[in-house]
C-alpha positions in Angstrom: -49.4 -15.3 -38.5 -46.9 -15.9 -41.3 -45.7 -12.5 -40.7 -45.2 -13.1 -37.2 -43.0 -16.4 -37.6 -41.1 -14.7 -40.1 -40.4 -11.9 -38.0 -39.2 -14.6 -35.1 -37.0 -16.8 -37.7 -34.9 -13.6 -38.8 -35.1 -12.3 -35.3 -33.1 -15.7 -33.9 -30.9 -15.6 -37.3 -29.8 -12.2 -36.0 -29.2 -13.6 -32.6 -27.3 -16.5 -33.9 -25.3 -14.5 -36.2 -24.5 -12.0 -33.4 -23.1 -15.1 -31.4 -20.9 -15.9 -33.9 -19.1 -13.0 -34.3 -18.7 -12.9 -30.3 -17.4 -16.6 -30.8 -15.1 -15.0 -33.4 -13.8 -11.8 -31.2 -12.9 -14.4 -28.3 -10.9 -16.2 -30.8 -9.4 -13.5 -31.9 -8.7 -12.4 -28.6 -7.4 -15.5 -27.8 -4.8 -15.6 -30.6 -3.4 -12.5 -29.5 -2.3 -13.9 -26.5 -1.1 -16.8 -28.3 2.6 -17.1 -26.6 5.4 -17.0 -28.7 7.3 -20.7 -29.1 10.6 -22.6 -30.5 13.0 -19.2 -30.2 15.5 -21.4 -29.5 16.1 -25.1 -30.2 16.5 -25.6 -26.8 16.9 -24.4 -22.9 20.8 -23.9 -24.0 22.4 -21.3 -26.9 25.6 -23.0 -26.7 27.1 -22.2 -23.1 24.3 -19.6 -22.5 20.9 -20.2 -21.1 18.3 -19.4 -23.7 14.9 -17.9 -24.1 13.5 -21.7 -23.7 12.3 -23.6 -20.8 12.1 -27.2 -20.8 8.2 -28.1 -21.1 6.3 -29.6 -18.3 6.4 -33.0 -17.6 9.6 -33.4 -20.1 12.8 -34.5 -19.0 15.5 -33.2 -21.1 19.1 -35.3 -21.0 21.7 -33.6 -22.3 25.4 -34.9 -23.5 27.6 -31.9 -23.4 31.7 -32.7 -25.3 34.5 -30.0 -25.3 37.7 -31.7 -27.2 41.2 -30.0 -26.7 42.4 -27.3 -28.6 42.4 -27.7 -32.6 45.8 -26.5 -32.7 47.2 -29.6 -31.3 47.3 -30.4 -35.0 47.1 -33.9 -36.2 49.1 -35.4 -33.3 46.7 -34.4 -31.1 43.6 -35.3 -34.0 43.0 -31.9 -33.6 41.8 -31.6 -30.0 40.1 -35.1 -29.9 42.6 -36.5 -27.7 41.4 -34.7 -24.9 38.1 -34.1 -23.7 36.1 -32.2 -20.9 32.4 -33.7 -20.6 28.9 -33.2 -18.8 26.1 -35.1 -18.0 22.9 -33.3 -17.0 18.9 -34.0 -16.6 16.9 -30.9 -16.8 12.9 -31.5 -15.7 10.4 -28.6 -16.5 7.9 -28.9 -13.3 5.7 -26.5 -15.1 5.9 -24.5 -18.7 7.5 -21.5 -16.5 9.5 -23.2 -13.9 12.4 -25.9 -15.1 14.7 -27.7 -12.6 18.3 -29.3 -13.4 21.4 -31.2 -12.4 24.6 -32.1 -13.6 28.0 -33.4 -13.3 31.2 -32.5 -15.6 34.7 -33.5 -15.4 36.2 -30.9 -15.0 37.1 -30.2 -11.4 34.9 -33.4 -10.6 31.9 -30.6 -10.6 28.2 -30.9 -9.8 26.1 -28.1 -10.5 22.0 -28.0 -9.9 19.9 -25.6 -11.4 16.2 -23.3 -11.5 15.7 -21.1 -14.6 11.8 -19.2 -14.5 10.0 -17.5 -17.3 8.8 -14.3 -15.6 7.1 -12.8 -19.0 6.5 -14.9 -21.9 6.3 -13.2 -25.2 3.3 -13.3 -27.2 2.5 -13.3 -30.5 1.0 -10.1 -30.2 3.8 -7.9 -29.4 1.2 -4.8 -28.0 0.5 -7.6 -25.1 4.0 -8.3 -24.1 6.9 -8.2 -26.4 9.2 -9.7 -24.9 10.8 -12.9 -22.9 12.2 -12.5 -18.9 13.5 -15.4 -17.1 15.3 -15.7 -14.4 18.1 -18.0 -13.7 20.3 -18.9 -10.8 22.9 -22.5 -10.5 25.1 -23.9 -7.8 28.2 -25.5 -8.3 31.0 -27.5 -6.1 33.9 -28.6 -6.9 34.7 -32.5 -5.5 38.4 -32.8 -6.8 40.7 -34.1 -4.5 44.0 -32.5 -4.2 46.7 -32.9 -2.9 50.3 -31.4 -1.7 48.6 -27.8 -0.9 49.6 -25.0 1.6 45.9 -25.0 2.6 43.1 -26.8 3.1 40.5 -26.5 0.8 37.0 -26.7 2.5 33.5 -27.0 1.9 32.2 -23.8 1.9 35.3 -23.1 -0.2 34.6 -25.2 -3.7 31.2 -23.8 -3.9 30.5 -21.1 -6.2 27.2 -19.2 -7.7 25.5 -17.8 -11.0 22.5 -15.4 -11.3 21.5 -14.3 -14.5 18.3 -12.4 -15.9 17.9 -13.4 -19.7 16.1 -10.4 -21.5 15.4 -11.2 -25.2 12.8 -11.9 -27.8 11.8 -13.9 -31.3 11.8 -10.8 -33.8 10.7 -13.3 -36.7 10.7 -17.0 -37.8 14.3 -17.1 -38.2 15.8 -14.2 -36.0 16.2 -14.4 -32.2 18.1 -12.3 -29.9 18.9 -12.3 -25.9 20.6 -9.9 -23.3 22.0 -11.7 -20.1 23.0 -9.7 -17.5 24.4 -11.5 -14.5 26.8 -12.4 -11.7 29.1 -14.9 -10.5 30.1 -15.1 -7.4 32.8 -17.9 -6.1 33.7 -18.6 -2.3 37.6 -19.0 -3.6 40.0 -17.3 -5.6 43.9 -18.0 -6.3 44.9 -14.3 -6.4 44.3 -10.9 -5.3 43.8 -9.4 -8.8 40.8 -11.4 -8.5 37.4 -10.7 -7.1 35.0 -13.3 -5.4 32.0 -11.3 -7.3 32.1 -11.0 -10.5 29.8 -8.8 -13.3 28.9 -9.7 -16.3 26.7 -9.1 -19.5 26.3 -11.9 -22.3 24.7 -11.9 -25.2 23.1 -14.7 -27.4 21.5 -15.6 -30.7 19.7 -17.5 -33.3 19.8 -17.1 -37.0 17.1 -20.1 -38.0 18.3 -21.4 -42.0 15.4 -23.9 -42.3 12.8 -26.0 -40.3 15.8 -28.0 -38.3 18.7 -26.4 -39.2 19.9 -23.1 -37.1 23.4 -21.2 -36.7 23.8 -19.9 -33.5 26.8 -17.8 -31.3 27.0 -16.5 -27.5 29.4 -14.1 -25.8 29.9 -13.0 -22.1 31.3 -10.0 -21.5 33.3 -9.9 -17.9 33.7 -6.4 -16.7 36.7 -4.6 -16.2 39.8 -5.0 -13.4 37.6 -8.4 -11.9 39.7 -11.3 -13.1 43.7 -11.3 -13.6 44.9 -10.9 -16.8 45.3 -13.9 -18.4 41.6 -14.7 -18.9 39.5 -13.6 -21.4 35.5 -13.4 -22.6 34.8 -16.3 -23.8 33.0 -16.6 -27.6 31.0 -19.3 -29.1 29.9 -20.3 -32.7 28.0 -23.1 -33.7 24.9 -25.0 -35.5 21.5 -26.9 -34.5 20.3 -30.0 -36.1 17.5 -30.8 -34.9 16.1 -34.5 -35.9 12.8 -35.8 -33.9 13.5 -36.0 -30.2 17.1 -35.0 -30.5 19.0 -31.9 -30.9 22.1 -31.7 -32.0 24.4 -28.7 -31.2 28.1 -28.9 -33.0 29.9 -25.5 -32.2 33.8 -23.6 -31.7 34.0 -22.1 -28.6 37.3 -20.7 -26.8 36.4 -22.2 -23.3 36.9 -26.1 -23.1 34.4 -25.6 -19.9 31.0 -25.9 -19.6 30.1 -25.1 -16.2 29.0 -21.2 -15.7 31.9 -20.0 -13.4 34.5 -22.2 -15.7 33.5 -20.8 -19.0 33.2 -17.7 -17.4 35.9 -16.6 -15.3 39.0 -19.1 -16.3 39.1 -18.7 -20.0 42.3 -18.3 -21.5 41.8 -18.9 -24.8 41.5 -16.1 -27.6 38.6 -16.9 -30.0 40.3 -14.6 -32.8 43.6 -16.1 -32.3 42.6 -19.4 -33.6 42.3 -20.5 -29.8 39.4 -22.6 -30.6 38.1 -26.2 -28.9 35.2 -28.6 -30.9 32.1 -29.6 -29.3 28.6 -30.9 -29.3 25.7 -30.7 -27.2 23.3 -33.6 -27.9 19.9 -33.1 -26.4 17.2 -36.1 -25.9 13.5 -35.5 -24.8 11.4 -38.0 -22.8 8.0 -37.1 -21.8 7.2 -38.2 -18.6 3.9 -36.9 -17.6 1.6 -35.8 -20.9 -0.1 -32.3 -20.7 -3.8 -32.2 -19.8 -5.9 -31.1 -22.1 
């Protein structure tokens, strides 16, 4: 008999110990598919979109300042006489799927906004090693003007972007985007300029401690699409992040901050000491907490 319940006591600690390294596996398993987080402060680089989506059930207000040009010397306090600015409220609906709107001065412009994670990178890269989202934004232009040749309608002051951003997190402190896209806009001034335009930016993230980050974008506008004047437009800058804000100082060559502005009209030359001081300034609300 005593060998019997012996025999059933190690048969049911095999069982058990059996389950436990099935719990293990799963967890395992689990982790593997653990998706890949923070690669970017926030849903912004500077001007470009980033590899970030704002979470569900946050809304994400956003003060965007672009001063004048630092060249205007100390007359002009270095740019901080003048001043483009935007307002915006971006609200993930889910973790994949964020909506947005804003308004800037320049042009008197209101844009609106959907940006979708189509992969999400996990922390095993042999499951998916990468980041694709898709972006698209709307924009008009409400300025009233006056004096012109022509009339300038509806249809005429709105204008389109459509981007895919293709990047991923290499480590804790390293992350790197492609961002293919196009603008299209409904007006143009001149013949030497197309409606549709091509581009390819490119973005990154060098992270230098838990809230500190230095960060740069770049579009590139491809060939004999905009007269000659305008230029691609470069952008170098830094994150603090403290609690629920984040705050992005930065040099950029475009004073704009709308996509077609910063863009296509440009005029500045990064390398030529061309350069105009900003901030982004990021706060967080959560409006509806995450199930568990």
């Amino acid at each position: 008999m005593k060998k019997i319940i012996l025999s059933l006591l190690l048969l049911a600690g095999f069982a058990r110990y059996n389950h436990a390294q099935d719990l293990l596996s799963e967890i395992e398993d689990e982790n593997e598919l653990q998706r890949v987080s923070a690669s970017f402060k926030n849903s912004r680089v500077i001007n470009a979109q980033s590899l970030e989506t704002t979470p569900a059930g946050v809304l994400d207000f956003k003060i965007q300042h672009r001063f004048g040009n630092i060249k205007g010397g100390f007359y002009d306090m270095f740019g901080l006489d003048q001043a483009n600015m935007r307002m915006s409220f971006d609200y993930g609906i889910t973790n994949r799927l964020q909506i947005g709107v804003g308004r800037s001065t320049y042009e008197k412009t209101y844009d609106g906004l959907i940006k979708y994670r189509i992969l999400w990178q996990t922390e095993s890269s042999e499951k998916m090693p990468l980041s694709l989202l898709w972006y698209s934004s709307m924009s008009i232009n409400t300025l009233r003007y006056t004096g012109l040749p022509y009339e300038r309608t509806f249809d005429t002051r709105l204008n389109y972007t459509h981007q895919l951003i293709i990047g991923r997190k290499f480590s804790r402190a390293l992350s790197l985007e492609l961002i293919p896209g196009v603008v299209h806009r409904n007006f143009v001034y001149t013949r030497a300029e197309k409606n549709t335009v091509y581009t390819l930016g490119a973005a990154g993230r060098v992270k230098l401690s838990n809230r500190i980050a230095l960060t740069c974008d770049y579009f590139y506008v491809l060939p004999n699409q905009l007269a000659a004047q305008y230029k691609n437009p470069l952008s170098v800058g830094v994150d603090i992040e403290t609690g629920g804000h984040v705050f992005q100082l930065h040099l950029s060559s475009s004073p704009f901050m709308v996509d077609k502005a910063f863009i296509t009209e440009t005029t500045a030359d990064f390398f030529k000491g061309d350069l105009f001081f900003g901030f982004n300034l990021s706060r967080v609300f959560t409006l509806q907490k995450p199930k568990n």
